[in-house]
GUKEDO-885938 format. One record per atom (N, C-alpha, C, O): x, z, y; residue in one letter. Coordinates in steps of 0.05 Angstrom, whole numbers, padded with zeros to 5 digits, always signed. Example, Ala and Ser with C-alpha at 12.3 -4.5 7.8 and 13.67 -1.06 7.14 Angstrom:
REM residues 2
+00264+00156-00114A +00246+00156-00090A +00264+00156-00066A +00285+00169-00066A +00257+00142-00045S +00273+00143-00021S +00258+00157+00001S +00268+00161+00023S 
This chain:
REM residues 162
-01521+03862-01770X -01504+03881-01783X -01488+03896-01762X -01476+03883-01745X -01487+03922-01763X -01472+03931-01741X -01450+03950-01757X -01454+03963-01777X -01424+03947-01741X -01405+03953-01762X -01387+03975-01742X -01379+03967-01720X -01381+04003-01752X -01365+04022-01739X -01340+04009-01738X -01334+03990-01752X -01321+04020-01718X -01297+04022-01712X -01287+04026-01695X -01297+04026-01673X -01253+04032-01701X -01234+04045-01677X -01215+04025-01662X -01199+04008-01670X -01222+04034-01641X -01204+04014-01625X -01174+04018-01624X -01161+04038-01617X -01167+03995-01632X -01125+03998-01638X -01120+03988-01607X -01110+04003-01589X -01126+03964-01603X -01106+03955-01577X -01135+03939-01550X -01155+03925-01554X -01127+03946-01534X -01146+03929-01512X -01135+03913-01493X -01115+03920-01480X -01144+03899-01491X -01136+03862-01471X -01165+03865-01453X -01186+03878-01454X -01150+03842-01437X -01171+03841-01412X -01198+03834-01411X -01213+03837-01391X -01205+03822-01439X -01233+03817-01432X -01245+03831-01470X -01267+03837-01478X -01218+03834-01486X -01233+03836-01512X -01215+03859-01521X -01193+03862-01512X -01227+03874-01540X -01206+03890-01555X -01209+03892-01584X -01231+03887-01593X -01183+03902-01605X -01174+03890-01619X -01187+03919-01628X -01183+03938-01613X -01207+03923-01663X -01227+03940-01664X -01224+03936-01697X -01237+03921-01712X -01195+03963-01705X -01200+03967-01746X -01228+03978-01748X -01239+03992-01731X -01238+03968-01775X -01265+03965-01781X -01262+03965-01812X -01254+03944-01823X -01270+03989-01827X -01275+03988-01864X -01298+03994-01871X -01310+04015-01872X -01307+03967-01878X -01330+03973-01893X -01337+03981-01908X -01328+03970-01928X -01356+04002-01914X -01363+04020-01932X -01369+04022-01960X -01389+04010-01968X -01354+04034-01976X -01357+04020-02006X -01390+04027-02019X -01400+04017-02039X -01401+04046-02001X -01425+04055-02007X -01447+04028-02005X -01466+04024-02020X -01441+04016-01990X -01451+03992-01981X -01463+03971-01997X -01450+03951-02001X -01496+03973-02010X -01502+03950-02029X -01529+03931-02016X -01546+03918-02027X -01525+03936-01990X -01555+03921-01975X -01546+03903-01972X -01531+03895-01991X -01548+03884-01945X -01541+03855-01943X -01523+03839-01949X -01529+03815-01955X -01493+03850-01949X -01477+03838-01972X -01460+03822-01939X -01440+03808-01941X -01472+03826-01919X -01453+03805-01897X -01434+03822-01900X -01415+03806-01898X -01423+03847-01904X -01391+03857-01899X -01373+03848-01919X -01350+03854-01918X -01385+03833-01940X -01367+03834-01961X -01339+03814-01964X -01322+03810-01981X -01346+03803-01940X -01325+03787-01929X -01303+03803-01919X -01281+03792-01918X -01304+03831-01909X -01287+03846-01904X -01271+03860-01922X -01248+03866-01917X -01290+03870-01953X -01272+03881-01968X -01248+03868-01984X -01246+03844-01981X -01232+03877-01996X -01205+03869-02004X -01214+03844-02018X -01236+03834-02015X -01196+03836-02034X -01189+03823-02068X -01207+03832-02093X -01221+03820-02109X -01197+03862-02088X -01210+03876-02112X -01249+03887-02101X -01265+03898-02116X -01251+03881-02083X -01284+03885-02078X -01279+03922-02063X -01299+03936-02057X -01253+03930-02059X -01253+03955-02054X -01251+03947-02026X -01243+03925-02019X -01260+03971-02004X -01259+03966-01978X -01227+03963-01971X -01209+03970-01987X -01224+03952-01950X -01196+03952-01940X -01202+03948-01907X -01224+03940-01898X -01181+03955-01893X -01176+03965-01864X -01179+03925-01855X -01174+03907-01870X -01188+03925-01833X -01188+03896-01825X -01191+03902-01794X -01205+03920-01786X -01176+03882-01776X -01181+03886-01749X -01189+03857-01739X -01181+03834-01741X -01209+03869-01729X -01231+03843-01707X -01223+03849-01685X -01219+03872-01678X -01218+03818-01665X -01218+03819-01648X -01243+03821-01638X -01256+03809-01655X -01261+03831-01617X -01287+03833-01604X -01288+03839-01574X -01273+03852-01558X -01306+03826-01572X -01320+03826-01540X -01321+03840-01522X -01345+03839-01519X -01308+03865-01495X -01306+03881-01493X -01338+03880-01475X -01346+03903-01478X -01352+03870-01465X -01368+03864-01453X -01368+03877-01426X -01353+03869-01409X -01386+03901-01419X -01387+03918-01391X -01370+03944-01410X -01359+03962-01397X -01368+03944-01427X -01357+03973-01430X -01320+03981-01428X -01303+03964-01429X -01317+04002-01425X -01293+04014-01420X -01284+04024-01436X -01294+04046-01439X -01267+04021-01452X -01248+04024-01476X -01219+04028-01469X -01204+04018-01453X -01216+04053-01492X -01193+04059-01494X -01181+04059-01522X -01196+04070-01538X -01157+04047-01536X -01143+04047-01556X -01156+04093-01565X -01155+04113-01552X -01165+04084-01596X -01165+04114-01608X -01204+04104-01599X -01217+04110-01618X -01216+04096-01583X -01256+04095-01586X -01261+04094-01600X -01250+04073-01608X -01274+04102-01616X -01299+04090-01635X -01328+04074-01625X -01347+04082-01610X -01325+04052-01638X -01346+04043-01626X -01363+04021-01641X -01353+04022-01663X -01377+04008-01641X -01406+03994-01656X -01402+03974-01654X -01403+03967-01630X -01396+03951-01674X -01394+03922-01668X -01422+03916-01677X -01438+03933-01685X -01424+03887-01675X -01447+03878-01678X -01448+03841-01667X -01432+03834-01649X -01471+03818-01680X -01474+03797-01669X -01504+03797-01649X -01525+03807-01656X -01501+03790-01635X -01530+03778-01620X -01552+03765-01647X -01545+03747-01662X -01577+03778-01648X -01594+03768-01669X -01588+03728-01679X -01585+03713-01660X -01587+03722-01693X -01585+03695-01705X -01558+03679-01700X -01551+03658-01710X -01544+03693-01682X -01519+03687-01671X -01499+03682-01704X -01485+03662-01706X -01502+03703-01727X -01481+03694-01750X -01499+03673-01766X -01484+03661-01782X -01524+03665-01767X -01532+03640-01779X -01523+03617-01768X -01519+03598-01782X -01520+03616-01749X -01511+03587-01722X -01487+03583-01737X -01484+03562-01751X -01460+03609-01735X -01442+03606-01747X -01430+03595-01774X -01410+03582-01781X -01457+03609-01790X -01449+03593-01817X -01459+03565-01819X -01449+03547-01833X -01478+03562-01804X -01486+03530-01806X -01466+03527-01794X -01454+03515-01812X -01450+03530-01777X -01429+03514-01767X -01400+03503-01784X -01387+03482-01785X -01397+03530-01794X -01375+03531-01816X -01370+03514-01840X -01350+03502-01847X -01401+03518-01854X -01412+03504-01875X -01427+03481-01880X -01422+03464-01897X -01451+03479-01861X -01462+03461-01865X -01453+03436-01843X -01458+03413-01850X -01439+03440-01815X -01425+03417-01809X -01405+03402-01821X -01399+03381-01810X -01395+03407-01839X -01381+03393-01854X -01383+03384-01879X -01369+03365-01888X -01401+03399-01892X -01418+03383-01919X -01451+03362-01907X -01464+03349-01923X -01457+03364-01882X -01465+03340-01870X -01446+03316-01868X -01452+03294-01876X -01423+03323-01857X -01406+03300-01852X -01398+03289-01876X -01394+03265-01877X -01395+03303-01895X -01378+03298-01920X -01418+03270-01932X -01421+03245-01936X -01427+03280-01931X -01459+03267-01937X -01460+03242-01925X -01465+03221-01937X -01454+03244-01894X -01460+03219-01876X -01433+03196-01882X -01433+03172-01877X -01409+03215-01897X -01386+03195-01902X -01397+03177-01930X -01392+03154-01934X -01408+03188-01942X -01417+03171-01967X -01428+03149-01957X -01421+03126-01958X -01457+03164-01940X -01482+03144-01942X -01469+03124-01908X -01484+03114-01892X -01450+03124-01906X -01441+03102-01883X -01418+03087-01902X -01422+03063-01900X -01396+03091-01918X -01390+03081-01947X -01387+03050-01938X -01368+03037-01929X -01412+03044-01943X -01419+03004-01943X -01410+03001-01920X -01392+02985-01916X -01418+03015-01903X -01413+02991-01874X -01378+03002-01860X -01369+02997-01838X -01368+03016-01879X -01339+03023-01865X -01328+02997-01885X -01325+02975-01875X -01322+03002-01916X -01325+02980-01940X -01317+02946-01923X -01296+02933-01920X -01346+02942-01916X -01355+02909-01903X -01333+02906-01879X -01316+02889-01879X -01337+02931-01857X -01316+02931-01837X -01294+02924-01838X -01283+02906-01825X -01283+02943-01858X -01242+02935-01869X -01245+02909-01897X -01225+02900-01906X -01264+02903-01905X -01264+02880-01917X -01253+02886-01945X -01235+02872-01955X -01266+02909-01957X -01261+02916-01986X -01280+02927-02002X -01296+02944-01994X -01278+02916-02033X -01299+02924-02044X -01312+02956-02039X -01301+02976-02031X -01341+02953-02047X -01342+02986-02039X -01342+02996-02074X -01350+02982-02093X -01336+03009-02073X -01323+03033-02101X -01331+03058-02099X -01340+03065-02078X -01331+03071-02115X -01340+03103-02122X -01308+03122-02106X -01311+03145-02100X -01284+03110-02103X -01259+03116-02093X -01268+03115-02065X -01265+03137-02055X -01279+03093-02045X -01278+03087-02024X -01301+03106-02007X -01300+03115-01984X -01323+03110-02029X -01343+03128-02015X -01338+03148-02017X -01345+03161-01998X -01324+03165-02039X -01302+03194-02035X -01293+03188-02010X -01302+03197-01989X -01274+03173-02013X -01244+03180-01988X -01266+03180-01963X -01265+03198-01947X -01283+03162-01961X -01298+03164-01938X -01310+03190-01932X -01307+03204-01912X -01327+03195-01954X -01336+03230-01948X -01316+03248-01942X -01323+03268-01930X -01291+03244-01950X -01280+03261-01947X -01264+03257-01918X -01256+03278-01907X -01261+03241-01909X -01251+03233-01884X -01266+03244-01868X -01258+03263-01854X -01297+03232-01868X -01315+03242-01846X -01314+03277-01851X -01321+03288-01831X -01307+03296-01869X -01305+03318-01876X -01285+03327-01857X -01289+03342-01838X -01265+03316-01864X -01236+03333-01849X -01235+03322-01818X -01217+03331-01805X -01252+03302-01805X -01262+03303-01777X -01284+03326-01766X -01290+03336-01744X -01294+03328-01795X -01316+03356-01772X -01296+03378-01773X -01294+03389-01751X -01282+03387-01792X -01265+03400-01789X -01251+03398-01766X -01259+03412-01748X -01241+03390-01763X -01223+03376-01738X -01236+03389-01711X -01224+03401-01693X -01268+03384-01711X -01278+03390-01691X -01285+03415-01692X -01295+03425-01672X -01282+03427-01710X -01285+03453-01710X -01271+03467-01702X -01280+03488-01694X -01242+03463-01699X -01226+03468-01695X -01219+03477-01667X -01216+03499-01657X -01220+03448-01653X -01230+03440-01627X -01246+03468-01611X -01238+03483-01593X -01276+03468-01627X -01298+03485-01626X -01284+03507-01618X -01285+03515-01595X -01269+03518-01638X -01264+03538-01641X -01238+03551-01624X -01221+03568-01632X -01240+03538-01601X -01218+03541-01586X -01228+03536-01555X -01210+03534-01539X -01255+03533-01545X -01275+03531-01532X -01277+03559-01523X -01263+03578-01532X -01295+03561-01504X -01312+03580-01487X -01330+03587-01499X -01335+03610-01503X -01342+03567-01509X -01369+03572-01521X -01377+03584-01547X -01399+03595-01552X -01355+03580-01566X -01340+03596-01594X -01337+03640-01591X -01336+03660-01606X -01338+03636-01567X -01330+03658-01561X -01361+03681-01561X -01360+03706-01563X -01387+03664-01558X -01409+03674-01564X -01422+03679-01584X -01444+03690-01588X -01399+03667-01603X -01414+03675-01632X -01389+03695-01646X -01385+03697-01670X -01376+03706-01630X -01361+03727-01637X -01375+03768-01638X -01393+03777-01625X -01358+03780-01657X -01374+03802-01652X -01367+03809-01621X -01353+03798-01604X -01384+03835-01622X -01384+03845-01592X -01389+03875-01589X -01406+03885-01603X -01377+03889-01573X -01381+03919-01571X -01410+03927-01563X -01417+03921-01540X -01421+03936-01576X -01454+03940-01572X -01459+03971-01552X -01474+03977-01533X -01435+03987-01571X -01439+04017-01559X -01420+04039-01565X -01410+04044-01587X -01417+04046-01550X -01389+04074-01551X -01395+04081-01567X -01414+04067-01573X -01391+04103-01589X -01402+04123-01602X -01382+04149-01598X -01363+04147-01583X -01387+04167-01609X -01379+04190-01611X -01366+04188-01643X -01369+04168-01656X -01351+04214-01652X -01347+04213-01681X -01367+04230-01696X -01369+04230-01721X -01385+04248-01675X -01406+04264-01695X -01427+04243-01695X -01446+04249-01710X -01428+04220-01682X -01448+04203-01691X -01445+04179-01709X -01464+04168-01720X -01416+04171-01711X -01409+04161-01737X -01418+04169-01761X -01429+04153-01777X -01416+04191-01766X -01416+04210-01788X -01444+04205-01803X -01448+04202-01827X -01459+04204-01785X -01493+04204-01786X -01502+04181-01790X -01526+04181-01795X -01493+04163-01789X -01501+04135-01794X -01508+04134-01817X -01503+04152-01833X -01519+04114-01823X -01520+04102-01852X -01500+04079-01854X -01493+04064-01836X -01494+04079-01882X -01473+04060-01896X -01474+04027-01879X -01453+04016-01874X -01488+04020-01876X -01498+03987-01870X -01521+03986-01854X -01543+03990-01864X -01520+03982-01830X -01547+03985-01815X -01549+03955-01807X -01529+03942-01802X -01580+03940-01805X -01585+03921-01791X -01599+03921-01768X -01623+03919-01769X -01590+03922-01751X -01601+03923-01725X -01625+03916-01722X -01632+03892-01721X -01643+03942-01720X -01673+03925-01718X -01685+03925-01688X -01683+03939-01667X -01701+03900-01698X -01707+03900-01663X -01724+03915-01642X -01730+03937-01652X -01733+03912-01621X -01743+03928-01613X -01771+03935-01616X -01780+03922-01634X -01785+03947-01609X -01808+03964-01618X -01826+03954-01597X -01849+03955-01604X -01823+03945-01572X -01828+03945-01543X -01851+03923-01549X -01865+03914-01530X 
């Protein structure tokens, strides 16, 4: 998904890039995390990647993820922690035997849920890493404003032809 916007503020390695997604917008449905409450677009600012390019507060310019880079993410988001929340059940017995109490339908909750708010935890962690920083958007390309204009509503970056 590659998403227009204007650059408000720039820092040394990233800059800070309002971005409204287009209410025209009914293809893949990934911006819809950007629109308001009411499903209407609203103004939202991403921090993003400044990469080799040169930016000035007032650019317009093209965000975008590295191909498969926002699936990684949602498995990360989502499915690391409804794994954990899974592995807290089905480990249950042998935490139970460990602390020396019956096992119960109470004890394999709290357990799933324990092992839950540790992946969290590590997400957290994660997300405060070097490496977090690669699944962030990223400035793909300057644009102009007569080539904004021309775009289409929701583009997915297709790949190359080569």
């Amino acid at each position: 998904m590659s998403l227009p916007g204007k650059v408000t503020t720039v820092k040394e390695k990233t800059a800070i890039v309002s971005v409204v997604p287009r209410t025209e917008c009914k293809g893949c449905h990934a911006c819809s995390g950007l629109a308001g409450e009411d499903g209407k677009a609203a103004l939202r600012e991403i921090e993003a990647i400044k990469g080799d390019f040169q930016v000035e507060p007032g650019d317009e310019v093209l965000l975008d993820l590295n191909p498969g880079e926002g699936s990684i993410a949602a498995l990360l988001v989502f499915g690391l922690p409804m794994a954990a929340f899974f592995a807290g059940l089905f480990l249950a017995p042998g935490i139970a035997t460990h602390l020396g109490i019956a096992l119960t339908d109470l004890v394999r909750i709290i357990s799933g849920f324990t092992c839950m708010a540790a992946a969290f935890g590590l997400l957290a962690i994660f997300s405060r890493s070097r490496h977090a920083s690669r699944l962030s958007m990223k400035i793909i390309k300057k644009i102009d404003a007569s080539e904004l204009q021309n775009q289409s509503a929701c583009q997915l970056r297709q790949p190359n032809s080569n």
